[in-house]
C-alpha positions, -999 to 999 in steps of 0.1 A, spaced: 736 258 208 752 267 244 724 259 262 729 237 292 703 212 305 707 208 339 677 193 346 678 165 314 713 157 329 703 147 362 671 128 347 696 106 324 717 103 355 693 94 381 673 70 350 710 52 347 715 47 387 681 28 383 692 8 363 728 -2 366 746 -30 349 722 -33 323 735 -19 288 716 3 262 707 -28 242 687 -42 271 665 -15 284 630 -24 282 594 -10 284 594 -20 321 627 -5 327 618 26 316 577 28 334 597 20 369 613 50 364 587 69 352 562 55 380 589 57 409 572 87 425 543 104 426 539 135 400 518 155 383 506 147 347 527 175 334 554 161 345 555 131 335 549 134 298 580 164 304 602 131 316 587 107 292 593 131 267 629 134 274 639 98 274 622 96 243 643 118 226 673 99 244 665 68 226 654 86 194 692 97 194 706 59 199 684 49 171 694 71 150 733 62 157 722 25 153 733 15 188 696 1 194 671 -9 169 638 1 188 631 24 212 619 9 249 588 37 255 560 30 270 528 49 251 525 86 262 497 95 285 471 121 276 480 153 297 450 171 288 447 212 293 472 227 318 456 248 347 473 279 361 473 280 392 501 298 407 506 304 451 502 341 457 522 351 490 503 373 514 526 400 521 523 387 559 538 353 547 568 370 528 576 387 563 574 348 580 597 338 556 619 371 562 619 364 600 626 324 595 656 329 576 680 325 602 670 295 617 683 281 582 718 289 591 721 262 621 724 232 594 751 218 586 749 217 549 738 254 550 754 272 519 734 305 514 739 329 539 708 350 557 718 379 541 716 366 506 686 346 510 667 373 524 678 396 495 669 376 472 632 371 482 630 405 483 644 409 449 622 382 433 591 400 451 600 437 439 603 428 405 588 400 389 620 388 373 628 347 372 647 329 396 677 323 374 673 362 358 683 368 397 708 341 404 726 352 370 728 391 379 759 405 383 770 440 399 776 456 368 739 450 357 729 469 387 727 509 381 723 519 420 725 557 408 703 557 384 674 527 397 679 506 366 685 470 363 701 452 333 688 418 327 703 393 304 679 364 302 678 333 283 641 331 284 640 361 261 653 393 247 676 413 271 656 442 291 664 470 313 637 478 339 634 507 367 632 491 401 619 517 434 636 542 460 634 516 487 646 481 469 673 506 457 685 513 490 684 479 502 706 469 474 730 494 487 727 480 517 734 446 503 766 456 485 784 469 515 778 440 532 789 414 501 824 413 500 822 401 464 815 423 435 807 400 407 779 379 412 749 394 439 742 360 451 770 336 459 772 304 481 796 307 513 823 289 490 818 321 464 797 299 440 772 312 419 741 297 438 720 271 416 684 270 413 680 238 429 701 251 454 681 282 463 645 263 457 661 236 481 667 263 507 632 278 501 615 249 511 630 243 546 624 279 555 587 276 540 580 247 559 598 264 590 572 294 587 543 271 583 539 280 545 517 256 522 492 250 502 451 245 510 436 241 477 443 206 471 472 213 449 498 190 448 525 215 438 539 235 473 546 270 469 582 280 454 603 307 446 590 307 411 557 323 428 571 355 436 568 361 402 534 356 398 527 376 436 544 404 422 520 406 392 488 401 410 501 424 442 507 450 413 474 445 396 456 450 429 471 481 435 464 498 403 426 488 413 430 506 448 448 537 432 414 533 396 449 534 374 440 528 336 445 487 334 444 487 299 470 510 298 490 492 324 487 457 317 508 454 280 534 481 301 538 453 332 538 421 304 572 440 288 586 449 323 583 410 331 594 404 299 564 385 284 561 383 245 521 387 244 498 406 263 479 375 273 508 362 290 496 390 319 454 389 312 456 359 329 467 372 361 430 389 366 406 360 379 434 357 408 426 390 417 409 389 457 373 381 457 365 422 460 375 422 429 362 399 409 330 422 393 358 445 378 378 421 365 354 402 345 341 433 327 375 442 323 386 410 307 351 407 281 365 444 272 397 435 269 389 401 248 374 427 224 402 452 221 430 454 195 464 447 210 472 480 190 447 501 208 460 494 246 489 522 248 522 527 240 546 506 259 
């Protein structure tokens, strides 16, 4: 279907490394639980990976190479918690001012002006790491503030970015020397996610960055997304905007299907907060999708 699993490909890879010289036939239960069980993860996780090798020998089974397949039982993974990291905007400057010190490694491959620009990017808009790393010049309308985004997470969108991301932009293109792709590598690559989350985490850690709520999961580039909704949502509380009328308009500028895909970014809200947002989440639980505005 022209999709391409990256991450199932280096699972299969890194499951077959495990386990060299042994042929399909041979794989057993304990084969596949080492691999499973070779570092620590998150229940999610784990069901994601067992789940994948399951369908891998599903499809061997089917081609009659094996006769049964080698799984273990699935755990129980019970009901996912969202808990995204929401940067302070003090952090995001850390992170901005780090950058550089990046650039002294040797396997360095993102430069600090591209690394920087994309943070920045990520933060303004709300958009998904690989929406960014996938955006090309000509889906950038510098004169009239637009952006053209071609996702595979959903429909294509076009959203209005702001006066000052606009001009950094500008700023952006003078200085890239390419005019296809915004964010290359220093050999012109287009820079992969693992790449760029790879490169996040030694500046994170470099501005003292991480998590103190127990959660096992660090905070990644992924959570700009979810900091630019809850930034957003705290502003319209400052400026007494309309929520109701706002919230369905910032789910389709992040290019959520549902309304509730946004609803849930009100109990993250700051603490002064919290009163208004749970009578504005009982009214909302009670309100027509229908009746909220025109998007």
């Amino acid at each position: 279907m022209g999709h391409r699993y990256v991450n199932n490909t280096k699972e299969l890879r890194a499951f077959a490394r495990m386990n060299a010289g042994i042929s399909l036939a041979t794989v057993r239960k304990r084969h596949v639980l080492t691999f499973l069980n070779s570092r620590p993860t998150g229940r999610w996780t784990w069901a994601g990976k067992h789940a994948r090798l399951r369908a891998f020998f599903v499809y061997w089974i089917s081609r009659r190479e094996i006769a049964r397949s080698p799984m273990p039982r699935a755990r129980r993974v019970g009901q996912r918690t969202f808990s995204p990291y929401v940067f302070s905007c003090a952090e995001i400057q850390a992170l901005l001012r780090k950058a550089p010190e990046i650039q002294s490694r040797k396997f360095s491959a993102i430069r600090v002006e591209a690394f920087r620009m994309l943070v920045i990017l990520l933060y303004a808009t709300g958009i998904w790491v690989d929406e960014a790393l996938s955006l090309r010049w000509r889906d950038v309308d510098l004169t009239n503030s637009f952006v053209t985004l071609r996702s595979r997470l959903g429909a294509s969108r076009q959203i209005p970015i702001g006066s000052d991301l606009t001009g950094l932009l500008k700023q952006y293109l003078a200085w890239s020397a390419e005019k296809d792709l915004l964010f290359l590598t220093t050999q012109g690559r287009r820079i992969s996610s693992h790449r760029a989350a790879r490169h996040f985490r030694r500046t994170r850690c470099l501005a003292g960055i991480s998590r103190a709520d127990g959660a096992t999961r660090q905070p990644g580039l992924r959570d700009f997304r979810h900091t630019f909704a809850v930034h957003r949502i705290c502003e319209w509380y400052r400026q007494k905007t309309n929520l109701e009328l706002m919230l369905p308009r910032l789910a389709a500028y992040m290019g959520f299907r549902s309304f509730d895909s946004t609803s849930r970014y009100l109990p993250l809200a700051p603490k002064h907060f919290q009163r208004q947002v749970r009578a504005l989440s009982k009214g909302l639980e009670a309100t027509p999708l229908g009746a909220l505005g025109t998007l």
